[in-house]
Residue frames relative to the residue before (quaternion, step in Angstrom):
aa qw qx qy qz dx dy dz
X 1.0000 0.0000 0.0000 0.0000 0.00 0.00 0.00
X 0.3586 -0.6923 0.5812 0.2330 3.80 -0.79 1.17
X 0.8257 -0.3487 0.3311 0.2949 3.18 -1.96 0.85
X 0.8447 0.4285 -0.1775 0.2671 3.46 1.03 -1.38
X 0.2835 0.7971 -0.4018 0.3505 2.72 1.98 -0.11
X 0.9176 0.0575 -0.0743 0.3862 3.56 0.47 -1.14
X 0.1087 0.7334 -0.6388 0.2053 3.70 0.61 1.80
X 0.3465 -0.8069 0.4603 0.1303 3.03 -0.85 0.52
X 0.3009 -0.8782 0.2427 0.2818 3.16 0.01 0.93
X 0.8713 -0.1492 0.1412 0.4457 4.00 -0.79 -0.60
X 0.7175 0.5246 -0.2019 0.4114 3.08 1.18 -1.54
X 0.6497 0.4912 -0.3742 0.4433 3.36 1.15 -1.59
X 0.7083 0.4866 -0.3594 0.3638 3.63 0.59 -1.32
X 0.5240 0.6237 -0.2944 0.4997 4.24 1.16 -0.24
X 0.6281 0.2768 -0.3106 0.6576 3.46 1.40 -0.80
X 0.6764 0.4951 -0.3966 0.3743 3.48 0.08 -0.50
X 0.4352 0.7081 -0.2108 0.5146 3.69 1.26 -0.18
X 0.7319 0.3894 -0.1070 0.5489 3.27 0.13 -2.05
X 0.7046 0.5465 -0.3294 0.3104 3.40 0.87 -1.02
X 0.7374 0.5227 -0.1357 0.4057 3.48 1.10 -1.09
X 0.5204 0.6324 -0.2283 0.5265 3.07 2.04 -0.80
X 0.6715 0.5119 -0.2522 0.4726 3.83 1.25 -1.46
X 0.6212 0.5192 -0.2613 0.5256 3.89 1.23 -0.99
X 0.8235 0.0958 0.0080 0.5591 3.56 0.43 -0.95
X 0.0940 -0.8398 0.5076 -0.1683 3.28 0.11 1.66
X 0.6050 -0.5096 0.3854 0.4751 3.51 -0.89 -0.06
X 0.7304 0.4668 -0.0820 0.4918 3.58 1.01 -1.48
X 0.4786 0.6296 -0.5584 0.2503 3.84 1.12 -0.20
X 0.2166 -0.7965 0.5271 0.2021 3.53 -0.92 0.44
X 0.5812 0.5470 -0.5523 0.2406 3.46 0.79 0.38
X 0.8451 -0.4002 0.2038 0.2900 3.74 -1.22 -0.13
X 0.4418 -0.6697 0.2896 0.5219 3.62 0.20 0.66
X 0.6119 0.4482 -0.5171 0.3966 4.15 0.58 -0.59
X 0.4786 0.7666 -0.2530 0.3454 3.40 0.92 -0.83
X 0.6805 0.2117 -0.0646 0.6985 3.77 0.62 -1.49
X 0.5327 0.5397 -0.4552 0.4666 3.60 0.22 -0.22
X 0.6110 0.4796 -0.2087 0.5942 3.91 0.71 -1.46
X 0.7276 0.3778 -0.2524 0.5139 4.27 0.19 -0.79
X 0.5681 0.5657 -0.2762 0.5301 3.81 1.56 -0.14
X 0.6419 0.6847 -0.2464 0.2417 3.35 1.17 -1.34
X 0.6303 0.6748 -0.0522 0.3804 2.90 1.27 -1.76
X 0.6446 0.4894 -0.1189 0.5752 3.63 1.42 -1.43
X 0.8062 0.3006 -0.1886 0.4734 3.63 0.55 -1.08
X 0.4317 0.5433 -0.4279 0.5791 4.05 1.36 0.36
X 0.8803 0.1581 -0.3303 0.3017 3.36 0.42 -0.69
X 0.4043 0.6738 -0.4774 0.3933 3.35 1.75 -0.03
X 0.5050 0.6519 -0.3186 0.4674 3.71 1.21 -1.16
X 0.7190 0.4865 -0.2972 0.3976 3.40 -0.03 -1.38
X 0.8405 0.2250 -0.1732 0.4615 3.45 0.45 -1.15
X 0.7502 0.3645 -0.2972 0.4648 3.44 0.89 -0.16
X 0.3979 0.7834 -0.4454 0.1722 3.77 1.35 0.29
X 0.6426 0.2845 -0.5134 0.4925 3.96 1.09 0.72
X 0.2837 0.6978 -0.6460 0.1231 3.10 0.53 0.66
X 0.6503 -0.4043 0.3644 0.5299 3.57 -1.40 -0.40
X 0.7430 -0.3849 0.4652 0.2889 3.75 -1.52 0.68
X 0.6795 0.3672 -0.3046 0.5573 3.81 0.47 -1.53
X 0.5651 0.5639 -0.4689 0.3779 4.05 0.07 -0.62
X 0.6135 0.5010 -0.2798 0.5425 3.69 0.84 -1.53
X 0.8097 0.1282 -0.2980 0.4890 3.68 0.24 -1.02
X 0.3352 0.5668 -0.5932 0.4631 3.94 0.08 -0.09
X 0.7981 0.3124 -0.2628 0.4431 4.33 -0.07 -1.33
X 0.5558 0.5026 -0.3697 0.5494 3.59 1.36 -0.39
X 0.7748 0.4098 -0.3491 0.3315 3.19 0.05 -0.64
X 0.5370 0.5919 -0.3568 0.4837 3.64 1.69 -0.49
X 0.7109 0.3710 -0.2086 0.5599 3.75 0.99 -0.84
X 0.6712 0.3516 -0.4436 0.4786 3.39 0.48 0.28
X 0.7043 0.5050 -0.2854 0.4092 3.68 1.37 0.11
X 0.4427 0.6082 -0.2800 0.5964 3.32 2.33 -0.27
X 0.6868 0.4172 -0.2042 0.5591 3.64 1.09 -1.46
X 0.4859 0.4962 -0.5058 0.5117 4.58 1.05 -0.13
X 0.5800 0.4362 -0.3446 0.5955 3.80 0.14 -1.85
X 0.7641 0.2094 -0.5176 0.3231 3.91 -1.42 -0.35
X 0.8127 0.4053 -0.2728 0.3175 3.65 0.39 -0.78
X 0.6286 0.5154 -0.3288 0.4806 2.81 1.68 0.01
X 0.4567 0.6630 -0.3148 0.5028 3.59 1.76 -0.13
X 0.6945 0.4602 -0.2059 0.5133 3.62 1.10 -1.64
X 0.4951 0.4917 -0.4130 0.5852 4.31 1.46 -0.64
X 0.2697 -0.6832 0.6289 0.2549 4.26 0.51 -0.54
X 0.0594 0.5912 -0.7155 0.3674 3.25 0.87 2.07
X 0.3307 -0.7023 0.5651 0.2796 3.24 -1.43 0.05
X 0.6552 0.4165 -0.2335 0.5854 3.64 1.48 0.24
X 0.7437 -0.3823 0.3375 0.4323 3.33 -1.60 -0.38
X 0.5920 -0.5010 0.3672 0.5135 3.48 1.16 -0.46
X 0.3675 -0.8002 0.4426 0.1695 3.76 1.13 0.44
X 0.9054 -0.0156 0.0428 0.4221 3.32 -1.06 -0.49
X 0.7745 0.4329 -0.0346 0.4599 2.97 0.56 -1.82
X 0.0869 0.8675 -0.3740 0.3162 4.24 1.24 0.22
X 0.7182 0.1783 -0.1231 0.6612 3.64 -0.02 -1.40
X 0.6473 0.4338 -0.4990 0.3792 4.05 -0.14 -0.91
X 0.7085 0.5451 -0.1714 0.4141 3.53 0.34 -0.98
X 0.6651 -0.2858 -0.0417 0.6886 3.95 1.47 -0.50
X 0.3419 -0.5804 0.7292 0.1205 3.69 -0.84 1.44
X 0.8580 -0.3017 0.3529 0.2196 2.23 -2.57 0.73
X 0.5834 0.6711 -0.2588 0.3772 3.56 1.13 -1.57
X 0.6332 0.4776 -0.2833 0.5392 3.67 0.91 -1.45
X 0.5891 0.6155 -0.3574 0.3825 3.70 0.56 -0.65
X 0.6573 0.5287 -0.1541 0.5145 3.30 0.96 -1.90
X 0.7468 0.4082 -0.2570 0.4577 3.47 0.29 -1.10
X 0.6812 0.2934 -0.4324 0.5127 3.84 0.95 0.05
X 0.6859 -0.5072 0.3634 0.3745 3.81 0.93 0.62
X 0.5106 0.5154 -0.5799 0.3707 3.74 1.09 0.79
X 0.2419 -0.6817 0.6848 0.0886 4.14 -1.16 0.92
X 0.3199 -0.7742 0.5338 0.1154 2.66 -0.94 1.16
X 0.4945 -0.6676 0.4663 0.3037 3.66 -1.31 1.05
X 0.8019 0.3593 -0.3454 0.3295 3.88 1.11 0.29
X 0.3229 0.7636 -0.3303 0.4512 2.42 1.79 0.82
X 0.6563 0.5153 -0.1486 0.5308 3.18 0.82 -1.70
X 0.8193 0.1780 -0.3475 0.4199 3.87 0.57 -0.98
X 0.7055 0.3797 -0.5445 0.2483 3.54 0.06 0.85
X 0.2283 0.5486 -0.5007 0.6295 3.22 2.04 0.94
X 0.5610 0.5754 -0.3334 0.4930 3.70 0.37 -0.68
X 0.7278 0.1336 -0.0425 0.6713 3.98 -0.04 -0.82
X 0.6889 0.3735 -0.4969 0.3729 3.33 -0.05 0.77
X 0.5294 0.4360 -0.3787 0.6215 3.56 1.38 0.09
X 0.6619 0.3629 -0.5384 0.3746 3.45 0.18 -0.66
């Protein structure tokens, strides 16, 4: 079966979205390992079945959960946005990693490097 077999198209990536958006809201009050752990579960199996997808898909869904997981901490600081400009300087990818979030473009070029 070829690579393209499994792209995923608009819709799945729209539910996958809504999904990540409903778990890690602006207003969720539980603890970042916490929502990060209720994330885990959704992006393993999106991975699993979508892991030849293209590279930009993996980051494109990172880059949505690391922008769901900016806007809460930047809600709980009593920003009135996601954290604007200044966002990643303020908590990098690292801060993410260190509360236990893996990234999906990580894994797929760990992914094609084993094979």
């Amino acid at each position: 079966m070829s690579s393209q077999a499994h792209q995923p198209d608009q819709t799945l990536l729209a539910k996958l979205c809504d999904a990540i958006r409903h778990r890690a809201s602006r207003t969720n009050g539980h603890s970042m390992p916490i929502i990060i752990g209720m994330l885990y579960p959704i992006l393993r199996g999106w991975f699993a079945y979508f892991r030849s997808a293209n590279r930009s898909i993996h980051h494109h869904i990172d880059q949505t959960v690391r922008r769901c997981l900016w806007a809460m901490l930047a809600k709980r600081r009593g920003c009135p946005t996601w954290g604007g400009r200044h966002g990643h300087n303020r908590r990098p990818n690292a801060f993410f990693a260190g509360h236990g979030f893996c990234s999906l473009a990580d894994a797929h070029l760990q992914y094609f490097q084993s094979c």
